[in-house]
C-alpha positions in Angstrom: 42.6 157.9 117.2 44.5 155.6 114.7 44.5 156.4 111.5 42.9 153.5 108.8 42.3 154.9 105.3 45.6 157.1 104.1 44.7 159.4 100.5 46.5 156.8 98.1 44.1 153.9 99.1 40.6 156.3 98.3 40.6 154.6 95.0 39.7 151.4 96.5 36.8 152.3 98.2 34.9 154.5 95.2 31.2 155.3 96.4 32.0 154.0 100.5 31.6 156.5 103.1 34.1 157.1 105.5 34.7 158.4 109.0 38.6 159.1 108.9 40.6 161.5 110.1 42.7 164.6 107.8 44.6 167.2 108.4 42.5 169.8 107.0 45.4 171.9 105.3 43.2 174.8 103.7 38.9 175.6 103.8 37.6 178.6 101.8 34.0 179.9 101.3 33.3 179.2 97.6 30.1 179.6 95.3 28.7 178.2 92.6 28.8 180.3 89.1 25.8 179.5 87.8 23.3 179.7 90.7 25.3 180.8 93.3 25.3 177.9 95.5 27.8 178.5 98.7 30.0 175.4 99.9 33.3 174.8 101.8 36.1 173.4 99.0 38.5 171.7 101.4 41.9 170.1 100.9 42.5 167.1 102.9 46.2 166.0 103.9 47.5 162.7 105.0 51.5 161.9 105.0 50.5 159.7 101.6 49.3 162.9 100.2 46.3 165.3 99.3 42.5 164.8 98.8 39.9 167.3 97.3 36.6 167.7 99.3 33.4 169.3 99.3 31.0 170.5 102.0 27.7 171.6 100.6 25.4 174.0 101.4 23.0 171.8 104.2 26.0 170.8 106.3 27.7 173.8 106.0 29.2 175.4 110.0 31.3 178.4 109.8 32.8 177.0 112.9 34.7 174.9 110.2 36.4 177.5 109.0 37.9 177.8 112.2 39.3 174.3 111.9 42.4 174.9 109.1 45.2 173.6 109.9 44.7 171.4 112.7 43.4 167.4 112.3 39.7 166.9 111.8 37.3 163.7 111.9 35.6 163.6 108.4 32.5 161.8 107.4 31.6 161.4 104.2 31.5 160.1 100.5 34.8 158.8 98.5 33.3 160.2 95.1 34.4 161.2 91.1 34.4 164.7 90.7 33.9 166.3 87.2 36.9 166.2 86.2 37.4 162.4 87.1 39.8 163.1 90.3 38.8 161.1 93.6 36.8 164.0 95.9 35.2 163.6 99.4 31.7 164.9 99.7 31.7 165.6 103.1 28.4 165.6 105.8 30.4 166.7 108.5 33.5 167.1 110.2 34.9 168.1 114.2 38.1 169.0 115.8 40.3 165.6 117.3 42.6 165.4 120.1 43.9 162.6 120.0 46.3 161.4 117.3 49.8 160.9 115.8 51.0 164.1 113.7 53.3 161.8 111.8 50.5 160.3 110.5 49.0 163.2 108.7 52.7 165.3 107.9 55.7 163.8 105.8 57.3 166.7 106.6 58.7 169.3 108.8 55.6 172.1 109.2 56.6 176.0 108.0 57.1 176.7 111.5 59.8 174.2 112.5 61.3 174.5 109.2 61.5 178.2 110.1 63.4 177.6 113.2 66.0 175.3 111.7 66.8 177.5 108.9 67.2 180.5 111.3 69.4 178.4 113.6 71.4 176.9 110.7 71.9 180.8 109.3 73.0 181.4 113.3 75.9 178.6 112.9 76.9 180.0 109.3 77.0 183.4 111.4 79.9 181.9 113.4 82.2 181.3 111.1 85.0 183.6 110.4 87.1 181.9 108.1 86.9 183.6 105.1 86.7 180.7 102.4 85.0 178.4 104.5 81.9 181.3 105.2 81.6 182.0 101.3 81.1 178.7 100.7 78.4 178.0 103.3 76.9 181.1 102.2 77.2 180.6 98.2 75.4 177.0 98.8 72.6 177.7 100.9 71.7 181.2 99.8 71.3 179.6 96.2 69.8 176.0 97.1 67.9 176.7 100.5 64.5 175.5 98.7 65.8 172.1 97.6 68.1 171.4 101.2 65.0 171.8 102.9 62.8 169.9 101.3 64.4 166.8 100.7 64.5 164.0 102.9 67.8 163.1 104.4 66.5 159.0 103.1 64.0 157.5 101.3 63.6 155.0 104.0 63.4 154.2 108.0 64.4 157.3 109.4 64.7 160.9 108.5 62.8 159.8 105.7 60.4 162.8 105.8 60.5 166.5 103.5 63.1 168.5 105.6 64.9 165.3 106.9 67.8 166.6 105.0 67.5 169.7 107.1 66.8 168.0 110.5 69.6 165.9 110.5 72.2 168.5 109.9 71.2 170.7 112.1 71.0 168.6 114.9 75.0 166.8 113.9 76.0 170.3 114.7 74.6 170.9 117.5 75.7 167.7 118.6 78.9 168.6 117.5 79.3 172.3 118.8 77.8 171.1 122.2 80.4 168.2 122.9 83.0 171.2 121.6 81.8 172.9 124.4 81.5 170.2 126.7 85.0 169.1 126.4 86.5 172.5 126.4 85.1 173.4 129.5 85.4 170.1 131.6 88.0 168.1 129.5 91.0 169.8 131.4 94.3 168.8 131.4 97.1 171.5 132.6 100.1 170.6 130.5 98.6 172.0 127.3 95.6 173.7 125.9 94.9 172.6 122.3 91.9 175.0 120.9 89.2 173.4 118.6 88.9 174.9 115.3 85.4 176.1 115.2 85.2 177.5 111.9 86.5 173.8 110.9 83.8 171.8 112.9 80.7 173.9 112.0 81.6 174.5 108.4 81.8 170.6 107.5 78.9 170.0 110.2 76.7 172.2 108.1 78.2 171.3 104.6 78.2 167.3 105.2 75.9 166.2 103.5 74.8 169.1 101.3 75.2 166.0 98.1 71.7 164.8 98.8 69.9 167.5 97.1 71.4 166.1 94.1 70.0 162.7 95.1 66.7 162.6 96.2 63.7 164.3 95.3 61.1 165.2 98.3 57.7 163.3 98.9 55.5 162.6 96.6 57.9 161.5 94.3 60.3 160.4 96.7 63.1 159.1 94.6 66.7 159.0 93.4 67.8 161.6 90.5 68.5 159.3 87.7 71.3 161.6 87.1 73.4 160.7 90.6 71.7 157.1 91.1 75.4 155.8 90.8 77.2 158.3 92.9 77.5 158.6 97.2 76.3 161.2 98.8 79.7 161.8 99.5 81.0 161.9 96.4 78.0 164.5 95.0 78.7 166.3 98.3 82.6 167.0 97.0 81.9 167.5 93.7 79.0 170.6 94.5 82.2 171.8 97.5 84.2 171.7 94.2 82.1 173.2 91.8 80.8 176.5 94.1 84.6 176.6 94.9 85.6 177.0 91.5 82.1 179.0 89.8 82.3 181.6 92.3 86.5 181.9 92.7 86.3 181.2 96.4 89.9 182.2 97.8 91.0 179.1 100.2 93.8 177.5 100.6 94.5 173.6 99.2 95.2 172.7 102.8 91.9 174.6 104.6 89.8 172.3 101.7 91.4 169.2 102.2 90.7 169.4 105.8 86.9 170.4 105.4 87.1 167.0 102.7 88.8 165.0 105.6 86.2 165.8 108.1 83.5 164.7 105.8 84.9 161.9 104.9 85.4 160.4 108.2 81.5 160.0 108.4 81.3 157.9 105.3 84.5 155.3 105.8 84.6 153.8 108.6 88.1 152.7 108.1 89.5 156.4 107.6 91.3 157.3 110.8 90.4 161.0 111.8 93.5 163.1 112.0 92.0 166.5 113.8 89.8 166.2 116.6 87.0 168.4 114.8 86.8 165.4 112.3 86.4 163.0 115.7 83.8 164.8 117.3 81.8 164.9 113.6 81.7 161.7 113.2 80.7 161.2 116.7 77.5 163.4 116.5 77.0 162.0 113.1 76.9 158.7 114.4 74.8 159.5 117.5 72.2 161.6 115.5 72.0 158.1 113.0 71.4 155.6 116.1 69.0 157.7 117.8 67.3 158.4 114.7 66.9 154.7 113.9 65.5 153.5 117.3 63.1 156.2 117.6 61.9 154.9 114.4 61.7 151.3 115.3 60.0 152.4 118.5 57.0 154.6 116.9 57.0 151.4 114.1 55.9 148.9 117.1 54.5 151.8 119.3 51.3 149.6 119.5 53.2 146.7 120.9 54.6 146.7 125.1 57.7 145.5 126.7 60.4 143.6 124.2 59.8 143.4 121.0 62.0 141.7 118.3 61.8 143.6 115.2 62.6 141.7 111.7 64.1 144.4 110.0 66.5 146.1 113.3 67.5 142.4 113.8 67.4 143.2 117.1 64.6 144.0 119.9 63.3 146.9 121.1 61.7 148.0 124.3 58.8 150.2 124.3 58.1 151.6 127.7 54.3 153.0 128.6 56.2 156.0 128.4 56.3 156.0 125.0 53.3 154.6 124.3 51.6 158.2 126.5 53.5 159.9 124.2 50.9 159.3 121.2 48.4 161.8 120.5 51.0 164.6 121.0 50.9 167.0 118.4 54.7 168.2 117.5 54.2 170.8 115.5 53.5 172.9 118.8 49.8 174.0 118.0 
């Protein structure tokens, strides 16, 4: 079921009923103080935001209560509450099947954000250079709320709360896995050149760690007014700098300007990489970015079939009926 009506546009429609679909994010059993009147307070969720609502005592089901968490057909009232905040008075409301999680979630849900902070601590677990582990460790034990909150952009792709996080973790696995790939079936008998691991993960991980002095997550989705005039890379080596230098990290000039080099390759094109870890960064970088950016442009024109020129790719874009049975799937696993 498509969804029509997002939270932000409720304001428009004052005093219409509605039959739209929410994720219903939380339902308690609530009574009034003064008479002691049960009802259902509700909080509705859309990827625009949140919505208050109500279910009353006559169209009260405790079978509702079973429905937190998961997306839910409401019908109902677009109504002022006392305090002069848009509510929902709702009549009734029933489990759906079919829909399009990214419609209802700008964000990563506590479960997948679980598993890519526990597979990021796994990679940080790898590392055995000493300066280059206390600095991965110094920056995400004190700013693991804000990296994996913020989008990695505030547009197109990876433009979602835990973006940030998403696309890192999957640029070093991208990474690490053509490491693996090439070290295994990339033979060549006069020499054998090992790949500095602690090298590749460390600036995999630490690549773009400047964003969370950028961006702010959804709702307010914007730049820090602060850094509006600076790169991500450029915050990104000035935070490597500053946890360096705050916490008296021991490494050596040449074991930093590497990690810098590495990092650096992904933001100027015209830099020449001069250690294969920094090659194989960029690479995953790159292929994480154009993968990212058609699977956007494909859910954008998901309704459409065959090739489809899209204004803003500049380019077309084929959409198979492969990914059109693809909608409906719920991603967050439930």
């Amino acid at each position: 079921m498509f969804k029509k009506i997002y939270t932000d546009q409720l304001v428009e429609i004052l005093t219409k009923t509605i039959e739209e679909p929410f994720l219903l994010k939380k339902i308690s059993l609530c009574q009034t103080q003064a008479s002691a009147k049960k009802y259902f307070d509700l909080l509705l969720q859309d990827k625009k935001g949140y919505v208050k609502a109500k279910v009353w005592d006559l169209n009260m089901d405790d079978r509702y209560l079973t429905f937190e968490d998961h997306i839910v057909l409401i019908k109902g009232q677009v109504i002022l509450n006392s305090k002069e905040e848009i509510e929902l008075l709702v009549n009734a409301l029933s489990p759906l099947s079919d829909y399009d999680i990214a419609d209802y979630i700008n964000g990563l849900t506590q479960k997948d954000t679980d598993g890519y902070v526990a597979l990021l601590f796994k990679y940080i677990q790898k590392v055995k250079h000493e300066g280059y582990s206390d600095i991965l460790n110094r920056f995400f034990s004190a700013n693991m709320e804000s990296f994996k909150a913020v989008p990695a952009s505030l547009k197109h792709f990876n433009n979602y709360n835990g973006g940030l996080l998403v696309r890192t973790i999957c640029t070093t696995c991208l990474a690490y896995n053509m490491r693996n790939s090439l070290n295994t079936y990339n033979y060549d008998p006069r020499f054998k050149n090992h790949f500095n691991d602690d090298l590749l993960i460390s600036s995999s991980l630490l690549h773009s760690i400047g964003t969370v002095d950028l961006l702010l997550p959804f709702p307010e989705a914007k730049k820090i007014s602060s850094s509006v005039l600076l790169s991500v890379y450029e915050l990104t080596v000035i935070r490597l700098s500053k946890i360096i230098s705050e916490n008296k990290i021991s490494i050596s000039q040449e074991d930093f300007n590497l990690l810098i080099h590495c990092i650096h390759t992904i933001y100027n094109d015209d830099l020449k990489p001069m250690v294969r870890e920094a090659v194989l960064l960029r690479s995953a970088y790159q292929l994480q970015t154009s993968i990212s950016r058609m699977d956007y442009f494909i859910h954008v024109n998901k309704k459409a079939q065959g090739s489809v020129y899209d204004e803003k790719l500049k380019n077309y874009v084929y959409i198979s009926k492969r990914e059109e049975s693809t909608h409906g799937k719920d991603i967050s696993g439930k």
